[in-house]
C-alpha positions in Angstrom: 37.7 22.2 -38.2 38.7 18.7 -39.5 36.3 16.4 -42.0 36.4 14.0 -38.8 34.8 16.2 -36.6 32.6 17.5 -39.2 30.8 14.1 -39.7 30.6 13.7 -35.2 28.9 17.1 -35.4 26.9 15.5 -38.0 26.1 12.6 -36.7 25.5 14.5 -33.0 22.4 16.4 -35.3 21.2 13.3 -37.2 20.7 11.5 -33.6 18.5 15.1 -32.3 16.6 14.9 -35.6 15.9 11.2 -35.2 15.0 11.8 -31.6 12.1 13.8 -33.1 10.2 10.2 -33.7 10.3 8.7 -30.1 9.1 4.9 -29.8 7.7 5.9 -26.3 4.0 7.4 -25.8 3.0 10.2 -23.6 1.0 9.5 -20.4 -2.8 10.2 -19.9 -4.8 8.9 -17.6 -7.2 5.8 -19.1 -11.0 7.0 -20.1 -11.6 3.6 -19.1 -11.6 4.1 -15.4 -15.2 3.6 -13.8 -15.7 6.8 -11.9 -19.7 6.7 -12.0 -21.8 5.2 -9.5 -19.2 4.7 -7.0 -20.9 6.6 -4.3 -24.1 3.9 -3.6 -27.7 6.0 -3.7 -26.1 8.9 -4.2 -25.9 11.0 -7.3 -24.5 14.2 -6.8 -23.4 17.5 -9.1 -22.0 19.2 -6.1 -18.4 19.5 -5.9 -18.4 20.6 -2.4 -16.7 18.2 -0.3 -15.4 18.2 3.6 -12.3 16.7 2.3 -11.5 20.3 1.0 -11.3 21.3 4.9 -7.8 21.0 7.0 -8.4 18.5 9.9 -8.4 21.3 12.4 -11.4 22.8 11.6 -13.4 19.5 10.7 -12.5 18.9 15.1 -13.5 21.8 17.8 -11.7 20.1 20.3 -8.5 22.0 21.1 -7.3 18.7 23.2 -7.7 16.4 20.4 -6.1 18.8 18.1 -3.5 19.1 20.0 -2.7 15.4 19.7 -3.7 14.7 16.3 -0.4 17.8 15.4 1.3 15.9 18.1 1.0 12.8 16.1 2.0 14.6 13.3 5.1 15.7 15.0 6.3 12.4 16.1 4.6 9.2 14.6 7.3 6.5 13.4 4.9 5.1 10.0 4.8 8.8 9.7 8.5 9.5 9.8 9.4 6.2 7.3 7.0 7.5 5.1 9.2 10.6 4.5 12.2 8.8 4.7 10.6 7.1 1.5 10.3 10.4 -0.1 14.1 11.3 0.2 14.8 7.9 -1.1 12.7 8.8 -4.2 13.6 12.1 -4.6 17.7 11.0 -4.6 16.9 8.8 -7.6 14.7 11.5 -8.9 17.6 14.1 -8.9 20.1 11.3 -10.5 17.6 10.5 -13.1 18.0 13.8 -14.3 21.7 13.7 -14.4 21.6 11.0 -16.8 21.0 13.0 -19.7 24.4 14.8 -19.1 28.1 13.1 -20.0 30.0 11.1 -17.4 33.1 12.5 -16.8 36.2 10.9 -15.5 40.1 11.6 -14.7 42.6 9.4 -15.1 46.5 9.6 -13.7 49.0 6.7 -13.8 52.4 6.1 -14.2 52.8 2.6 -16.2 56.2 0.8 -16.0 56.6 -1.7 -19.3 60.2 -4.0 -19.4 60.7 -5.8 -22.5 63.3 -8.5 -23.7 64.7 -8.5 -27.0 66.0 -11.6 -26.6 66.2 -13.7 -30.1 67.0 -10.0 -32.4 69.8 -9.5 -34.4 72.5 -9.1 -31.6 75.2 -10.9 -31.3 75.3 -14.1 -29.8 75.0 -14.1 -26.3 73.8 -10.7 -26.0 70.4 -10.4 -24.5 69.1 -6.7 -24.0 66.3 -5.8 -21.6 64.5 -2.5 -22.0 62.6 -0.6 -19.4 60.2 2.2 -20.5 58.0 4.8 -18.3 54.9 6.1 -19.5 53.2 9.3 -17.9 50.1 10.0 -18.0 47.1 12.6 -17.3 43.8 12.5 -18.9 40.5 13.4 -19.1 37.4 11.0 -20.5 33.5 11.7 -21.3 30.8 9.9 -21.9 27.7 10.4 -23.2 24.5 8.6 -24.1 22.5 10.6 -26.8 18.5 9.9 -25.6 17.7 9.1 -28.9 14.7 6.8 -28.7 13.4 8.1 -25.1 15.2 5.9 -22.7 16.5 8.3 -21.0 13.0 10.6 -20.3 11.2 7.3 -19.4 13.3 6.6 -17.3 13.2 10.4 -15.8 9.5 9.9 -16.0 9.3 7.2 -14.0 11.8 8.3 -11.6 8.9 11.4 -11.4 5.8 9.0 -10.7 8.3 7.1 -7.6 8.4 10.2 -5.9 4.9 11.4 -6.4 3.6 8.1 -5.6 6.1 7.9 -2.5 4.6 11.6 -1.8 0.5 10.7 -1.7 1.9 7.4 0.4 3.3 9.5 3.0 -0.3 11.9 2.6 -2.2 8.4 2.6 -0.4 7.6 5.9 -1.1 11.2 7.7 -5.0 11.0 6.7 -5.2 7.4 8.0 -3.1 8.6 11.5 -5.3 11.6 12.0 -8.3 9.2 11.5 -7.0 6.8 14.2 -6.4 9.2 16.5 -9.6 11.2 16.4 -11.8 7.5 16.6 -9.2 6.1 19.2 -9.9 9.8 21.2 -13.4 9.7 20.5 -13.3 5.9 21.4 -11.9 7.0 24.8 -14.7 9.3 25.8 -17.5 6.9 25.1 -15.7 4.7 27.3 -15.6 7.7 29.8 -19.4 8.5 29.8 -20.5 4.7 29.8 -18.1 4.1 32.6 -19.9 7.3 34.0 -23.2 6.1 33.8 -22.5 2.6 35.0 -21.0 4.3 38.4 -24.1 6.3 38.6 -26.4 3.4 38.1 -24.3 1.3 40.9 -24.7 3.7 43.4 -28.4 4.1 42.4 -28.3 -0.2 42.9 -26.7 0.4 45.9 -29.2 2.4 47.5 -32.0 -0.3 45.9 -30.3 -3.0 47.6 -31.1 -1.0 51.1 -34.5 -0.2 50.1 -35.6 -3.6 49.2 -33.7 -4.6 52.8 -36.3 -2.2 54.7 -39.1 -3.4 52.4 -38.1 -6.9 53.2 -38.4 -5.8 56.7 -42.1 -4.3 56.4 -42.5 -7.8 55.2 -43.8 -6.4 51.4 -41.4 -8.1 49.4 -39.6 -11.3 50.1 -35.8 -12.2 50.9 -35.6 -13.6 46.9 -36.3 -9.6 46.3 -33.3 -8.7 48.3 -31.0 -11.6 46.6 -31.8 -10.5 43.1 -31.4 -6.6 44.6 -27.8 -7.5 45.3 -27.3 -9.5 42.5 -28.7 -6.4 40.5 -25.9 -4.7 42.1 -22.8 -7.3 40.9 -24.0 -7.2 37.2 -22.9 -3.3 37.6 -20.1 -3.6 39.5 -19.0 -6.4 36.6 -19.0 -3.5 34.2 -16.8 -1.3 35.4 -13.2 -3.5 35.7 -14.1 -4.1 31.7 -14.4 -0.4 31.0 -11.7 0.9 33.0 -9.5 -1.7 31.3 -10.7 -0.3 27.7 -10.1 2.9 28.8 -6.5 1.9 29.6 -5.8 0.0 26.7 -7.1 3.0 24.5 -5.0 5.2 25.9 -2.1 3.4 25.4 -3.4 2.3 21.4 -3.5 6.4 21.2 0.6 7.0 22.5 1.7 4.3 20.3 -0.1 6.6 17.5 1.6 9.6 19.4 4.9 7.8 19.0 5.4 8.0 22.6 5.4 5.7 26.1 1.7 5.0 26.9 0.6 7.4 29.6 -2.3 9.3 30.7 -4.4 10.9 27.9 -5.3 14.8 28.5 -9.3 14.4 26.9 -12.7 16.6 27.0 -15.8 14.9 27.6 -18.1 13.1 24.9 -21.4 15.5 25.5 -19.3 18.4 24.3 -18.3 17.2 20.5 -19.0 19.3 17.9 -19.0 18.2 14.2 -19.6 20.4 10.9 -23.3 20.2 10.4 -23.3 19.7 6.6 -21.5 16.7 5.0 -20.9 17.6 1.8 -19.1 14.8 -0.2 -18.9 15.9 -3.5 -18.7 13.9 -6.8 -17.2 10.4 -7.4 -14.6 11.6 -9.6 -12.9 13.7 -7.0 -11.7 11.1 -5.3 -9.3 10.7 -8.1 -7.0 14.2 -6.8 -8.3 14.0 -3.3 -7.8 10.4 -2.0 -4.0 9.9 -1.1 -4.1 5.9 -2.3 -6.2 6.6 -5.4 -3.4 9.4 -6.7 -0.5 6.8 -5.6 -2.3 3.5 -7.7 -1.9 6.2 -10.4 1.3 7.4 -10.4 2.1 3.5 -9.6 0.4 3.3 -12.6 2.2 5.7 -14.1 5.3 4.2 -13.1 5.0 0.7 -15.2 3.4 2.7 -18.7 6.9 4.4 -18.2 8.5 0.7 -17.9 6.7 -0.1 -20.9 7.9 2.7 -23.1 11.4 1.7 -21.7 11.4 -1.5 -23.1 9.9 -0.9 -26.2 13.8 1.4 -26.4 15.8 -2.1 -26.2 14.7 -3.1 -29.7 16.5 0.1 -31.0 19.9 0.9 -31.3 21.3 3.2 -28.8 23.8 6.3 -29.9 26.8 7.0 -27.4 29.7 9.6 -27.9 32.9 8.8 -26.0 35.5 11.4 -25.8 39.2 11.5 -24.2 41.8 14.2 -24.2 45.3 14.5 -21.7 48.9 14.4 -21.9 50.8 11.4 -22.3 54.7 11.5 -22.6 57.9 9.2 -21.3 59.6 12.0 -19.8 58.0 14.1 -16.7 60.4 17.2 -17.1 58.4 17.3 -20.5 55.2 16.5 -19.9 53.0 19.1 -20.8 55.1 19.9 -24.1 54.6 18.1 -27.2 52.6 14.9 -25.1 48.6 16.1 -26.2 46.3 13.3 -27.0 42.5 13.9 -27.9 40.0 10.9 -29.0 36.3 11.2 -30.2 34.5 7.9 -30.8 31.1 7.5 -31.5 29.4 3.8 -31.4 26.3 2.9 -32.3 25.1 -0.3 -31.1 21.7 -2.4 -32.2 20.9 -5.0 -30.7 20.6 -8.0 -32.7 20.0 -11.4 -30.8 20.4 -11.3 -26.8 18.0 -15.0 -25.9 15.0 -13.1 -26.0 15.5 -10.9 -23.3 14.3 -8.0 -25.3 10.8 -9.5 -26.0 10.8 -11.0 -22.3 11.3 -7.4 -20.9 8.5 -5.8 -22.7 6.3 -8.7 -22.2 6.8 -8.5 -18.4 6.6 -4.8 -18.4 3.4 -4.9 -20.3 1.7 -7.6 -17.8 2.9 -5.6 -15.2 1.1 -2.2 -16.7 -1.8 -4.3 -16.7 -1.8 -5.1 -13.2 -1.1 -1.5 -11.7 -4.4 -0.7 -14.0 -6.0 -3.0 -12.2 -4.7 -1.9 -8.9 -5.5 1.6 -9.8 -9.4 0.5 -10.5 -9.2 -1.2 -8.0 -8.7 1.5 -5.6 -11.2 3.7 -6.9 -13.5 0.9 -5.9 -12.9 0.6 -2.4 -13.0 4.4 -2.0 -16.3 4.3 -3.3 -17.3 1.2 -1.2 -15.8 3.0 2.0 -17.3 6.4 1.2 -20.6 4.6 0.8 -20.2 2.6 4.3 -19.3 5.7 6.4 -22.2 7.9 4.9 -24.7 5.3 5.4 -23.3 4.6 8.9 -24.0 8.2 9.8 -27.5 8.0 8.4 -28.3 5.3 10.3 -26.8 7.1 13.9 -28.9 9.9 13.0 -32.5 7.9 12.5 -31.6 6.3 15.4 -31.1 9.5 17.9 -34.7 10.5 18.2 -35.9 6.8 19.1 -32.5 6.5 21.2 -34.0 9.1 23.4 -37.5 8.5 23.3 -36.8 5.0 24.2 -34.7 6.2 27.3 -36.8 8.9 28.7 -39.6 5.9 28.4 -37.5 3.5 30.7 -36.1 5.9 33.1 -40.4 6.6 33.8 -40.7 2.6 34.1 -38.0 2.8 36.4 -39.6 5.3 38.4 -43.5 3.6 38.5 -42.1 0.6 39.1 -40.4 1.3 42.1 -43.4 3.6 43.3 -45.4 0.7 42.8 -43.3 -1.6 44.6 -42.7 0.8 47.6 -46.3 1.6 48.0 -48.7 -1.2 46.8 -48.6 -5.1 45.9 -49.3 -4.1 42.1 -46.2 -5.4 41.2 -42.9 -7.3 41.9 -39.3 -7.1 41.7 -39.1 -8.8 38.6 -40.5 -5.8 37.0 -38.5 -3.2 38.7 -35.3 -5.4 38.2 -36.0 -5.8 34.3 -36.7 -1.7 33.9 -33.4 -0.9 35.5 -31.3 -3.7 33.5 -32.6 -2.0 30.4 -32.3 1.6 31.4 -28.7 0.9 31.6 -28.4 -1.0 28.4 -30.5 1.9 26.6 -27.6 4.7 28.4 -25.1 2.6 27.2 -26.2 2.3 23.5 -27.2 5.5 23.6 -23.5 6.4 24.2 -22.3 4.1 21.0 -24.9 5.4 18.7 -23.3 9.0 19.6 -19.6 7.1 19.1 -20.9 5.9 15.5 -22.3 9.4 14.4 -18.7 10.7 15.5 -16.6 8.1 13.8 -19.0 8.0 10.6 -17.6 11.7 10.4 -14.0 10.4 10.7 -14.2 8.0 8.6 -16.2 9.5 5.7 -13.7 12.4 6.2 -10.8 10.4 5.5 -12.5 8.4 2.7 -13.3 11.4 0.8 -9.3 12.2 0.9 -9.6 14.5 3.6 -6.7 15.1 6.2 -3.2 15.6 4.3 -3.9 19.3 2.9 
């Protein structure tokens, strides 16, 4: 072995020693994030959670969980989500081909005429001279990761794709979301359009009652005007709730990823949810909510940009290496025509305008920021963990009166028409005001159950349940 490649072997070790003292820092996750607290009047020690269970045992419905997997299947923010992960993991892969040499192979044939006009020939004379060169060769190149460049960059490679990963998880618990609200959306619609078909017939047959009554000469012909006029304010409901019902079921094939179309759905009375909501501690939103792991590993991503530029303000090793056969004559060629070259450079940077101190300025800023972002994320899990529990609450306290206060006006209903049909206790008025308020109770009654069931969904998928 010659003394030359004695000192590249040498100076090949020195760079792996010097390696040893990095300029880069490893990741943790900051001890400043605010993690306490987040969940408003609540403090719990139970890590139980419903974000632990898959979707399709959080819904009983076999219909709608048979579109949420068809949404799934086909959804288009779904399938560009994924796309997004191939994208990252293609610059993943080639990340981690960086720490090996480049290799290249080079053939050419050069042609090279000179004149030797104005040498020692005679006067007169002037001799042209053609040469051929051959030549086959092979070149390497290789940058030795000396400061870290090279493994923050692999790092941060690492954090795209897991960050492009929890996206595409974010974007599946936000889909199944939407489609089990939208579905149970759609059934509310159903029953109140239900219950306002039933109450026109019911205003129907009151409109020919108060006719005959009119006719007895007990009530008055302003009693059979605001009888039928009782009747429109139904009949003004349904075109409205048939039209939601449409427009539903066409906001659920979008989500489908289909044409809009009929919706195959069960009926609202027969919902089932799990009957404890369990929803853990604040911290756990940290590994279970999709956007809070993707602020970090965005995070993640500019602390590795950081340590990058903090590698510019050292010198950077590279080894170049060539080897072939080079001769004038191709009969030849592969006698007597080796050629081998090792060179290694090592190149600080001295003065470039600033742009070393501008990179890690910006790259610094820009940690900053993701920081923020990340907090910030935290925060609105919190903020919508709190909203959907409290929502639910407040459907629950409001059942028991819900249905008190119905089972009250159906009875008013009832007397007041008694009353009307067989005494001069009372007027129209009253009987018209019980029935425009039974109907609004049914009705409400309907969205306080719509609100229980989409406080469920949406504390579901604010706890980071959904993508398991």
């Amino acid at each position: 072995m010659t003394n030359s490649s004695n000192k590249y072997i040498l100076l090949v070790i020195t760079a792996a020693l010097i390696s040893a003292c990095s300029v880069t820092k490893k990741y943790e996750r900051p001890t400043t994030l605010k993690t306490d607290q987040l969940y408003r009047d609540q403090s719990s020690t139970d890590s139980t959670t419903i974000a632990n269970m898959p979707w399709n045992t959080v819904f009983k419905d076999e219909k709608l969980n048979a579109l949420i997997q068809k949404g799934l299947d086909q959804n288009l923010n779904l399938k560009n989500a994924i796309e997004n992960i191939v994208q990252a993991r293609a610059s993943l892969r080639q990340s981690k081909l960086a720490y090996y040499p480049s290799l290249q192979l080079d053939a050419n044939v050069t042609h090279n005429k000179q004149s030797q006009a104005g040498l020692n020939f005679p006067a007169g004379i002037n001799i042209n001279t053609l040469t051929t060169t051959y030549k086959l060769g092979v070149s390497t190149s290789w940058e030795i990761d000396v400061w870290g460049k090279l493994s923050s960059s692999k790092r941060a490679a690492l954090a795209t794709y897991l960050a492009s990963d929890a996206a595409k998880q974010a974007v599946q618990t936000q889909l199944i979301a939407d489609i089990a609200n939208n579905y149970f959306l759609l059934l509310a619609y159903d029953k109140q359009l239900e219950i306002t078909e039933k109450t026109l017939k019911s205003r129907i047959e009151n409109v020919e009652t108060i006719k005959a009554l009119k006719e007895g000469a007990i009530v008055t012909g302003a009693a059979v005007v605001q009888s039928e006029a009782n009747q429109h304010a139904a009949e003004v409901l349904i075109p409205d709730l048939k039209q939601n019902i449409r427009e539903t079921e066409n906001a659920i094939n979008i989500l489908l990823g289909q044409a809009p179309g009929p919706i195959d759905r069960g009926v609202l009375g027969t919902q089932i949810i799990p009957e404890k909501i369990a929803i853990g501690m604040p911290a756990q939103l940290l590994n279970n909510r999709p956007d809070v792991r993707q602020a970090e590993f965005n995070f993640r991503v500019a602390f590795e940009s950081t340590n990058l530029a903090k590698t510019y303000f050292y010198p950077s090793l590279t080894l170049t290496a060539s080897t072939g056969f080079s001769n004038l004559e191709l009969n030849d060629f592969f006698s007597h025509s080796i050629f081998y070259s090792i060179i290694g450079g090592l190149t600080q940077p001295l003065f470039n305008n600033g742009l070393n101190k501008m990179r890690l300025t910006t790259a610094q800023s820009q940690q900053l920021q993701a920081y923020n972002n990340f907090q910030q994320s935290l925060l609105v899990a919190g903020q919508e963990v709190s909203n959907a529990l409290y929502s639910y609450e407040m459907a629950v306290e409001k059942e028991d009166s819900r249905a008190k206060q119905i089972a009250a006006l159906e009875k008013a209903v009832d007397f007041t028409q008694e009353l009307l049909e067989y005494s001069s206790s009372t007027n129209y008025t009253d009987v018209l005001t019980s029935q425009q308020n039974l109907l609004a109770a049914q009705l409400s009654g309907v969205a306080d159950n719509l609100q229980k069931l989409q406080a469920v969904i949406n504390l579901y998928r604010a706890l980071g349940g959904g993508w398991r």
